[in-house]
C-alpha positions in Angstrom: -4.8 32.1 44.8 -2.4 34.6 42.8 -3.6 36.7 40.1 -1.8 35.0 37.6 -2.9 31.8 38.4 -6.0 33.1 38.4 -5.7 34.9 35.0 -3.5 31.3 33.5 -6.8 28.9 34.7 -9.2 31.3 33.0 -7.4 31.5 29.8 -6.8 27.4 29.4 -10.9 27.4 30.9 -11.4 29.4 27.2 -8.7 27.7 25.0 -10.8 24.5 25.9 -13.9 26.5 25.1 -12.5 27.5 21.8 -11.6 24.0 20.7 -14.8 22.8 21.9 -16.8 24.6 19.1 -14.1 24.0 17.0 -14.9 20.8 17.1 -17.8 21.0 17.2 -18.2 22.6 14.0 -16.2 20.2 12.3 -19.0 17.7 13.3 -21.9 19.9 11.8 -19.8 20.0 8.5 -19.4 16.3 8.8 -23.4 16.4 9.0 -24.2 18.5 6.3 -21.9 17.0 3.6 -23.8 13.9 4.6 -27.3 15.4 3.9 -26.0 17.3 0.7 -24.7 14.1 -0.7 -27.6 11.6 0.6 -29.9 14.5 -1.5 -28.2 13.0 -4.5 -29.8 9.6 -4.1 -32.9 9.2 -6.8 -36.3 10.0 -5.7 -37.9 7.3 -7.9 -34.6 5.0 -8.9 -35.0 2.5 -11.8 -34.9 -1.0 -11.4 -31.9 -3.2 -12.9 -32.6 -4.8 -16.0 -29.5 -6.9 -17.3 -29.9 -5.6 -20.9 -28.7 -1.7 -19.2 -25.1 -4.3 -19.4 -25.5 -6.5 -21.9 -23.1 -4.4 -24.1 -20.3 -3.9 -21.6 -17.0 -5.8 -21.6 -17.4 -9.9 -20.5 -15.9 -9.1 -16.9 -17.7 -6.3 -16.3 -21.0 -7.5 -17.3 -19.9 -10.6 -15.3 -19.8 -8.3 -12.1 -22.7 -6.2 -12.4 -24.6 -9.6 -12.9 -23.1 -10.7 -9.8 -23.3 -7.6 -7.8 -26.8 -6.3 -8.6 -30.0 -8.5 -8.6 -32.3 -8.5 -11.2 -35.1 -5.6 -10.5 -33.4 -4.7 -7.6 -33.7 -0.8 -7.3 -31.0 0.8 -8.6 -29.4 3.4 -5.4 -26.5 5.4 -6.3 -26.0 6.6 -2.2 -24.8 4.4 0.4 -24.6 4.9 4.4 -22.2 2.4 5.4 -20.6 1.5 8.9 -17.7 -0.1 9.4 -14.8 -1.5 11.6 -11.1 -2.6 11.4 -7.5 -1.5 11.8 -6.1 1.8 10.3 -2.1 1.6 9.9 -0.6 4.3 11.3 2.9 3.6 10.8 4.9 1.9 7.8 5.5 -1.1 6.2 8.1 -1.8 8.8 5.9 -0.9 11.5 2.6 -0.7 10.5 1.2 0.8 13.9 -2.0 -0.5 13.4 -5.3 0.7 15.9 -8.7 -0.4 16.4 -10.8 1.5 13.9 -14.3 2.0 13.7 -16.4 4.6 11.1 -19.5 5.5 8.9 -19.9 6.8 5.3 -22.0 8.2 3.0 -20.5 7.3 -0.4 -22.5 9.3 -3.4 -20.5 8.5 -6.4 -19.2 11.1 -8.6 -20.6 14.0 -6.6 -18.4 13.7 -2.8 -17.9 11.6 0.1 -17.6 12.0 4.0 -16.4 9.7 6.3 -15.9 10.0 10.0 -13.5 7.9 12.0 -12.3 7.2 15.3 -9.3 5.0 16.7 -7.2 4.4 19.2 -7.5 4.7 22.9 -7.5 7.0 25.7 -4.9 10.2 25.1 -4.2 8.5 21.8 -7.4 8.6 20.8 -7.7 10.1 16.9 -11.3 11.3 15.5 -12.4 13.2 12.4 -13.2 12.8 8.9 -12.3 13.1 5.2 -14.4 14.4 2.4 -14.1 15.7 -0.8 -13.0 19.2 0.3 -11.0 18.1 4.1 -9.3 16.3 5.8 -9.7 17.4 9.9 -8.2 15.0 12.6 -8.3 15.5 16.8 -6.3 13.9 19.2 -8.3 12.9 22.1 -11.3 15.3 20.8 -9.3 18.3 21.8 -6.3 18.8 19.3 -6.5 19.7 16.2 -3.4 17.4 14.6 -4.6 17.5 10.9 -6.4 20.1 8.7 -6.2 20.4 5.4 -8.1 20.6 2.1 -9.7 23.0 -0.1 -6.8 22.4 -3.2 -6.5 20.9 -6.6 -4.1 18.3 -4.9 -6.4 17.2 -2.3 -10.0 17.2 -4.7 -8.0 15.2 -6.9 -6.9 12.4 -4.6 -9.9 12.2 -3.0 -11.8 11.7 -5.9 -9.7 8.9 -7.1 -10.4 7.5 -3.6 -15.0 7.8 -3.4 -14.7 7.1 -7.2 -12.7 3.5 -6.1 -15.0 2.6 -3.4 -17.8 3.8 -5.6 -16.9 0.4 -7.8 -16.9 -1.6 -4.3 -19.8 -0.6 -2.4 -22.1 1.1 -5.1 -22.4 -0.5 -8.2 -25.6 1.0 -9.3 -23.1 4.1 -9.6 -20.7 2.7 -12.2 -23.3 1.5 -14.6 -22.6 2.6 -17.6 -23.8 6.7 -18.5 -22.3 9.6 -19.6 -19.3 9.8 -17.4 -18.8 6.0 -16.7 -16.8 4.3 -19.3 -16.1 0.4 -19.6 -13.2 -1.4 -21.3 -12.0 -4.4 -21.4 -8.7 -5.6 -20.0 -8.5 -9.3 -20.0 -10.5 -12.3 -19.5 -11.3 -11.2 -15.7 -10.4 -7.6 -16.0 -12.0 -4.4 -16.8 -11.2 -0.9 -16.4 -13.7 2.1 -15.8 -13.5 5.2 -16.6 -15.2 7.9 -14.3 -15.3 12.0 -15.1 -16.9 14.4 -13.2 -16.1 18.3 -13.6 -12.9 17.9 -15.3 -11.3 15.2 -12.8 -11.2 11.8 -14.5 -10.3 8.4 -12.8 -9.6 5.1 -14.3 -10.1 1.9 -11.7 -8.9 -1.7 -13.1 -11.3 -4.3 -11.4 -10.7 -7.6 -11.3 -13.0 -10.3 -10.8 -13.3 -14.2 -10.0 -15.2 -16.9 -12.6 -18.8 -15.7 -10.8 -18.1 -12.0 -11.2 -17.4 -11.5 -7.7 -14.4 -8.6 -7.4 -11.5 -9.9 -6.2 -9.3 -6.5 -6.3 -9.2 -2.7 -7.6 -6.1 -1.1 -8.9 -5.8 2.4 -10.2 -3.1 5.0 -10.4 -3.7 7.6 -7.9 -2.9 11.5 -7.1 -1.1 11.0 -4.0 1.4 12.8 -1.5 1.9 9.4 0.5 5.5 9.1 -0.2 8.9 9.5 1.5 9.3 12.9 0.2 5.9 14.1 0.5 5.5 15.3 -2.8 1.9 14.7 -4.8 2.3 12.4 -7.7 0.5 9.5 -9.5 1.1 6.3 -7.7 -0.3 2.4 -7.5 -2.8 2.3 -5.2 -5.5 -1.0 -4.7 -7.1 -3.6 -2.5 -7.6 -6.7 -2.1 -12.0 -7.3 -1.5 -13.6 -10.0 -0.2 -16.3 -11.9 2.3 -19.5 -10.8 -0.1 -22.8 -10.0 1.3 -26.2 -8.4 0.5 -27.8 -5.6 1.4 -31.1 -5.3 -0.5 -30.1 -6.9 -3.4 -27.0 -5.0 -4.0 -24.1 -7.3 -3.4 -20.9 -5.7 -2.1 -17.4 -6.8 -0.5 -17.0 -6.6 2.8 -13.8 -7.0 3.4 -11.4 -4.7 2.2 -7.6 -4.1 2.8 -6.3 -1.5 0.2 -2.8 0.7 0.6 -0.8 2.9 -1.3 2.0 1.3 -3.4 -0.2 -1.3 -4.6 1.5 -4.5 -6.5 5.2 -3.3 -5.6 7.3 -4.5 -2.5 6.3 -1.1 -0.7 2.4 -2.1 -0.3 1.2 -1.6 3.1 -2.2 -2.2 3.6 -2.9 0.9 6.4 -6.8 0.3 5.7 -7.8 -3.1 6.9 -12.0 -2.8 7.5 -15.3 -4.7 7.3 -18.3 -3.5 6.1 -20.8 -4.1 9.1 -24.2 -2.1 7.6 -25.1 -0.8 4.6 -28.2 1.5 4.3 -29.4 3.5 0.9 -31.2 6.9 2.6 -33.7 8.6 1.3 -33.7 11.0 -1.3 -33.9 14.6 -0.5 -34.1 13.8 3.4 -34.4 16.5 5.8 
């Protein structure tokens, strides 16, 4: 063999070496955001009493009623698994691929979640959090890293501060830095800061107090002209189960554009598991 084939099959043999850790470091982040935010999950958590609500806004009393059992204990950090589609395209063409992920959701301090689709070549992996977003093609390409910005740590806080209000109530209870008010008859808006970011979420909910959709205004670059700005973003929820007294929707399909003709729902999942960990876990 030449020396410059030689010389061009050792340097590829370390490119794939490089990416390898690479990637592999993105997955020891993934894990260490998830054991920084599970350590956020109380040690000794209180139990719900419906008086902790009985001062909140009809519809939102209506939900926690519905969503939390009485004495059930109240856990702030959720592991959750899921599956679906994930929209890769437009409203046109919506592109849509077999999805499937886990999260640790810890309400107002971060989020990661890791997620994998498609097939093959075309297979896309990685995760978003509070401070990334960091996608590989096949496991060997890095086609998406960014992160670490206002922009970003403001949209994705609007995003773990929404699914905060689907998948952990005992989060949203009202505190310092959770504010209820009323909308309507079956509406209610909360209010959540957290180091100088604030997000509103409008939640609507059914006669029984079961949420039938979130709407909010979010920070968002998901736009024809790429430019970050406030836009409608919701979901539609539904399919309700329990997980340890904590009652959640498990069926979610939320897009940007929410409640206008461009609404594409790119995140169609289902809740399969949801676990609280243990606080402080090694």
């Amino acid at each position: 063999m030449a020396a410059w084939a030689i010389g061009l099959a050792g340097a590829c043999l370390a490119c794939l070496a490089v990416l390898a850790l690479w990637r592999r470091r993105d997955l020891r982040a993934d894990e260490g955001e998830a054991l920084r935010l599970a350590r956020f999950q109380p040690a000794a958590p209180e139990r719900f009493d419906p008086q902790i609500v009985a001062d909140l806004p009809e519809p939102a009393r209506r939900f926690f009623h519905w969503a939390i059992a009485p004495n059930a204990e109240l856990f702030s950090v959720a592991e959750l698994e899921m599956q679906g589609q994930f929209g890769m395209g437009d409203k046109a063409r919506p592109g849509y691929m077999p999805m499937t992920a886990r999260q640790t959701l810890a309400s107002p301090h971060g989020f990661v979640w890791s997620m994998r689709t498609g097939r093959g070549l075309r297979r896309l992996s990685g995760s978003d959090s509070g401070s990334w977003t960091r996608f590989w093609l096949a496991g060997l390409v890095p086609v998406a890293r960014y992160g670490g910005t206002a922009d970003h740590r403001r949209s994705a806080f609007g995003r773990y501060a929404a699914e905060a209000v689907m998948w952990t109530p005992a989060a949203v209870l009202p505190r310092p830095g959770v504010t209820w008010t009323g909308i309507d008859e079956n509406s209610a808006r909360v209010t959540i800061e957290h180091l100088g970011m604030e997000q509103a979420i409008d939640l609507t909910v059914d006669a029984a107090g079961a949420p039938v959709q979130i709407a909010f205004t979010r920070w968002s670059n998901a736009n024809p002209e790429g430019v970050w700005r406030e836009q409608p973003f919701g979901a539609f929820l539904s399919n309700d189960q329990d997980f340890s007294g904590i009652r959640i929707p498990t069926h979610v399909e939320a897009g940007n554009h929410f409640g206008t003709d461009a609404w594409f729902p790119f995140f169609v999942v289902d809740v399969t598991d949801l676990r609280f960990p243990q606080a402080g876990r090694a």
